[in-house]
Rosetta silent file (secondary structure, phi, psi, omega in degrees, C-alpha in Angstrom):
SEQUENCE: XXXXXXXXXXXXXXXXXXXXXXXXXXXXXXXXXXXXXXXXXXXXXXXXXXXXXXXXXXXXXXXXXXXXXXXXXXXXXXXXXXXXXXXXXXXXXXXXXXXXXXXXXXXXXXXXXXXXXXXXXXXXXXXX
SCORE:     score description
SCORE:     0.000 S_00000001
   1 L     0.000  125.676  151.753   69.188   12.681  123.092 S_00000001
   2 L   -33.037  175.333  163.227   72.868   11.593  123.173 S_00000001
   3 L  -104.943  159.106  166.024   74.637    8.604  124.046 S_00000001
   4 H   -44.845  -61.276  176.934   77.089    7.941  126.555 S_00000001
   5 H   -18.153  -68.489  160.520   79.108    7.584  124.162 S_00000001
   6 H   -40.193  -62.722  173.523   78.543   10.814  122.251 S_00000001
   7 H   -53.876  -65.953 -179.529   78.909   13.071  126.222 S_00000001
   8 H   -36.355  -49.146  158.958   81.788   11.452  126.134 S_00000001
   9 H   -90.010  -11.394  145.563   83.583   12.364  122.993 S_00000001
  10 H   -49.979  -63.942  171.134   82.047   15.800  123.341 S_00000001
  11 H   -32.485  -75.353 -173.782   84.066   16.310  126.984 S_00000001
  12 H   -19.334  -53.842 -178.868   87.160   15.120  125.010 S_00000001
  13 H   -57.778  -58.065 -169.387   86.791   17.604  122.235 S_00000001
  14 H   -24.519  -53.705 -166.119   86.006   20.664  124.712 S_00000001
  15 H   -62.878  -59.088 -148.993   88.872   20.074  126.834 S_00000001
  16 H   -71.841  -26.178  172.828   91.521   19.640  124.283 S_00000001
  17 H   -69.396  -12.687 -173.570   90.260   21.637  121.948 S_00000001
  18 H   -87.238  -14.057 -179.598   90.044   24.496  124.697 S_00000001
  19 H   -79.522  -51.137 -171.372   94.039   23.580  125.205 S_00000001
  20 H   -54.130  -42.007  163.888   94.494   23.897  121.794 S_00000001
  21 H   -80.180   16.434  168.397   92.987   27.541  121.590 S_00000001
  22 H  -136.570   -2.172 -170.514   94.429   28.740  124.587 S_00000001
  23 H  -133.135  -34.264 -161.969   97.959   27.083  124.682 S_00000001
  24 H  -112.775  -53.412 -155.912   99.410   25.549  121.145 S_00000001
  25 L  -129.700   17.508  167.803   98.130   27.800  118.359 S_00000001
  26 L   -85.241   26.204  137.286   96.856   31.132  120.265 S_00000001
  27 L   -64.500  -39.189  176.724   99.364   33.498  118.073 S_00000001
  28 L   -48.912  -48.724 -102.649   97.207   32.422  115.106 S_00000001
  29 L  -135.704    5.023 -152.179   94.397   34.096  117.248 S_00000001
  30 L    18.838   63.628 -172.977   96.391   37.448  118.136 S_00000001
  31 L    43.746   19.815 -171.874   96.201   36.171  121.362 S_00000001
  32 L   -53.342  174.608  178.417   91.991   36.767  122.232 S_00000001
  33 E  -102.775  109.826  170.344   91.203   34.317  124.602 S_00000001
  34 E   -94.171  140.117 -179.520   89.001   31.831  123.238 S_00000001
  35 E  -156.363  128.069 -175.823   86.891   29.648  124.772 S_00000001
  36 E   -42.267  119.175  173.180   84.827   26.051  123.871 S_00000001
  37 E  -100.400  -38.653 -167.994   81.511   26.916  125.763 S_00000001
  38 E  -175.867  108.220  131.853   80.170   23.511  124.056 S_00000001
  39 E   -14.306   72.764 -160.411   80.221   20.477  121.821 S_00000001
  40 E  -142.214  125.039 -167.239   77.899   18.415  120.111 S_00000001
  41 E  -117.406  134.069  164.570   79.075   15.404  118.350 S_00000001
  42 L   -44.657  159.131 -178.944   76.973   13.640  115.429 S_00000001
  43 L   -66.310  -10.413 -171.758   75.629   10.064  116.289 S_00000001
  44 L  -117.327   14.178 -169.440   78.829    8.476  113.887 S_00000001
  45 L    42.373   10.378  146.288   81.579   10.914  115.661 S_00000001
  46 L   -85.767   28.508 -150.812   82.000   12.236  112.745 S_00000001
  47 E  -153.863  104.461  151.027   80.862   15.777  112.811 S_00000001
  48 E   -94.286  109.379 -153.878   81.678   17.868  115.681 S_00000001
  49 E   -91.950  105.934 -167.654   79.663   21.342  116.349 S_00000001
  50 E  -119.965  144.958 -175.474   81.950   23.261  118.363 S_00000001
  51 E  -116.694  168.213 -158.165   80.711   26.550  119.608 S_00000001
  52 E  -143.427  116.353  136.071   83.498   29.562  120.841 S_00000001
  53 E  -139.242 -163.481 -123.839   83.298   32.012  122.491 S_00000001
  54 E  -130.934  125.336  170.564   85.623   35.545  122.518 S_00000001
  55 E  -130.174  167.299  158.350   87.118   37.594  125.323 S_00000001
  56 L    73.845   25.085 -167.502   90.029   40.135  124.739 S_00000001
  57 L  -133.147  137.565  164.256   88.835   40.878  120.768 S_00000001
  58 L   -85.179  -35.856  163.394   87.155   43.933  119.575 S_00000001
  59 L  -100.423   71.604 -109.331   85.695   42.089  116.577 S_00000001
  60 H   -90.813  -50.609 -162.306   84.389   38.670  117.205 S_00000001
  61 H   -46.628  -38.364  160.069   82.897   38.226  113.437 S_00000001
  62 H   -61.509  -45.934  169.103   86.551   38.577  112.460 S_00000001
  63 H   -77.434   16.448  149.490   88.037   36.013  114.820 S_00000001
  64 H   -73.644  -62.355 -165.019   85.303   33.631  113.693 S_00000001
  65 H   -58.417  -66.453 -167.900   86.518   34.104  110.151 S_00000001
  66 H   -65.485  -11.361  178.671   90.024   33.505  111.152 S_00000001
  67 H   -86.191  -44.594  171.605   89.236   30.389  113.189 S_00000001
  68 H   -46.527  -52.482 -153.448   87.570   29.211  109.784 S_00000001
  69 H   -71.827  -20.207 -179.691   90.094   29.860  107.751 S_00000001
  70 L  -115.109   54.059  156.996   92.642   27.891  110.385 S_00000001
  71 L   -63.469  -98.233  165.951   90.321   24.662  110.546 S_00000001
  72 L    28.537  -77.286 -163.565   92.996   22.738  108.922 S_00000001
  73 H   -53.217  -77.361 -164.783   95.460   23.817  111.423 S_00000001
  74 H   -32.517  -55.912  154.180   92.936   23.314  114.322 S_00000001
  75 H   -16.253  -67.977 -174.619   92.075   19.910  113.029 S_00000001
  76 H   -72.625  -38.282 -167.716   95.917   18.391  112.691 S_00000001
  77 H   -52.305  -60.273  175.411   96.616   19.417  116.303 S_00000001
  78 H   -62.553  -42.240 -161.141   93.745   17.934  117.739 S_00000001
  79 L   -80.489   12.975  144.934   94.122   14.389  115.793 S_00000001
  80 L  -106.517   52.110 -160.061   97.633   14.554  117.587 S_00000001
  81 L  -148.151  -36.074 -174.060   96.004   14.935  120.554 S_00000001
  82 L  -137.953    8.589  145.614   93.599   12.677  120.566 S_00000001
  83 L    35.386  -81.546 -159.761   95.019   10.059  118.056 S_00000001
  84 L   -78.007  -39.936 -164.208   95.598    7.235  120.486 S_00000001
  85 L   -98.278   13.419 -172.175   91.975    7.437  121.740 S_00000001
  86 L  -156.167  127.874  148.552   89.529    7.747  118.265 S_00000001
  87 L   -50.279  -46.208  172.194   89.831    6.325  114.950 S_00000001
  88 L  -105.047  117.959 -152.704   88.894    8.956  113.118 S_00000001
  89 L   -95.061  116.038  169.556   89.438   13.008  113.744 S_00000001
  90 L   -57.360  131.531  156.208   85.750   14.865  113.491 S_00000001
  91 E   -62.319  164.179  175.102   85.273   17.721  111.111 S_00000001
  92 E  -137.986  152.824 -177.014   84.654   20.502  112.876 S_00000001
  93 E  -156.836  112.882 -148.007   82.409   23.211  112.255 S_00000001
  94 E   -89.332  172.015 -177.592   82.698   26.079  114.488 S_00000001
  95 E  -177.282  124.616 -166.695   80.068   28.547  115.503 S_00000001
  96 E   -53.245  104.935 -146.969   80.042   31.676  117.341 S_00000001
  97 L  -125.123  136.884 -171.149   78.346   31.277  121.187 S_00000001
  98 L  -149.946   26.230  166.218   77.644   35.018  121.899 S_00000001
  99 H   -50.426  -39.443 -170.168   75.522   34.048  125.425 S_00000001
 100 H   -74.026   -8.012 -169.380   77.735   35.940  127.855 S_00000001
 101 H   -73.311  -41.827 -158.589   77.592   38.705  125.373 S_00000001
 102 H   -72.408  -29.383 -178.046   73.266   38.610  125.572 S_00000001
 103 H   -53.710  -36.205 -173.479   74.005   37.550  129.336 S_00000001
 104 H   -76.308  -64.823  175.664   75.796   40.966  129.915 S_00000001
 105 H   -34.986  -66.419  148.821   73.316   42.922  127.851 S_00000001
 106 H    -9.302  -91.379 -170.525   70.682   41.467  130.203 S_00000001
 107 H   -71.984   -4.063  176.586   71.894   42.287  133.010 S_00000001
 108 H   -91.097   -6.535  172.308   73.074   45.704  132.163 S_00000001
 109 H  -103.079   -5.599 -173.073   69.407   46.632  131.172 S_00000001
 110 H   -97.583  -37.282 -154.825   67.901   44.738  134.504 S_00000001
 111 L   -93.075  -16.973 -164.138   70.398   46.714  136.377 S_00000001
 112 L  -102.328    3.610  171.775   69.556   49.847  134.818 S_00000001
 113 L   -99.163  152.710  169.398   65.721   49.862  135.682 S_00000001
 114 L   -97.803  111.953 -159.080   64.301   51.959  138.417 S_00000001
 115 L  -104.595  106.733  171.467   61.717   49.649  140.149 S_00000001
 116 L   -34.181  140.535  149.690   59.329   51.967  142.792 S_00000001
 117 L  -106.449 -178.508 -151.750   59.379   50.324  145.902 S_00000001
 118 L   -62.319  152.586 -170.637   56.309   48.450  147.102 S_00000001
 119 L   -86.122  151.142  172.543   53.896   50.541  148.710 S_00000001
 120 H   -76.613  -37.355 -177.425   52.868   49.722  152.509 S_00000001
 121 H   -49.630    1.568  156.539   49.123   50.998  152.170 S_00000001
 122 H   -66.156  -64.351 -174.584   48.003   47.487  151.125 S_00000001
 123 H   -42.038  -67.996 -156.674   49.508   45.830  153.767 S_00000001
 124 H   -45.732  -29.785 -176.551   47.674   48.458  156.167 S_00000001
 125 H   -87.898  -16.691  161.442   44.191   47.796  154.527 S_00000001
 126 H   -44.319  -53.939 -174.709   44.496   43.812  154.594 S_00000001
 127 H   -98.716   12.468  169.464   44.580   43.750  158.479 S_00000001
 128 L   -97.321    0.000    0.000   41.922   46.126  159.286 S_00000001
């Protein structure tokens, strides 16, 4: 279970880090839309788990790879960003959130069954 603490410096990351991929550095990105679904910060704040995920991209496994390769970048932004408020700027170590993808998938195979509907002869033998 977290700490306050921990929820706390989690929010922080999301938001800014969600400015930072959608506002300061999305040319790096050929503009997809990216977006922080979630956080999870080690018990020392030094570790952050940030998970992303991809709209506007045809290949996500590439724009993973390119957000890796521009940690660095991603990093220095945020620690002027959040500077004032943390001693120390969390690695980050990104990871690929592909729910809305399974969410979609879901519902495009629930929407795609043909479900009989219920028959009335039951009811009718229940009340005689």
């Amino acid at each position: 279970m977290e700490s306050k603490r921990q929820n706390k410096f989690s929010r922080l990351l999301q938001r800014d880090l969600g400015d930072i991929f959608q506002k300061d550095i999305k040319g790096l990105f050929d503009n997809a839309f990216i977006t922080v679904t979630q956080v999870k910060v080690s018990p020392d704040l030094g570790v952050a788990k940030v998970y992303l995920s991809f709209l506007n991209t045809s290949d996500s496994d590439k724009l993973m790879y390119k957000v890796n390769l521009h940690k660095g970048e991603v990093r220095k932004v945020l620690g002027n960003r959040i500077s004032k408020q943390v001693k120390k700027v969390p690695e980050l170590i990104f990871y690929h959130d592909d729910s809305a993808q399974y969410a979609a998938h879901i519902d495009k195979l629930l929407s795609g069954l043909e479900i009989p509907p219920a028959d009335d002869e039951e009811g009718e033998n229940d009340e005689s």
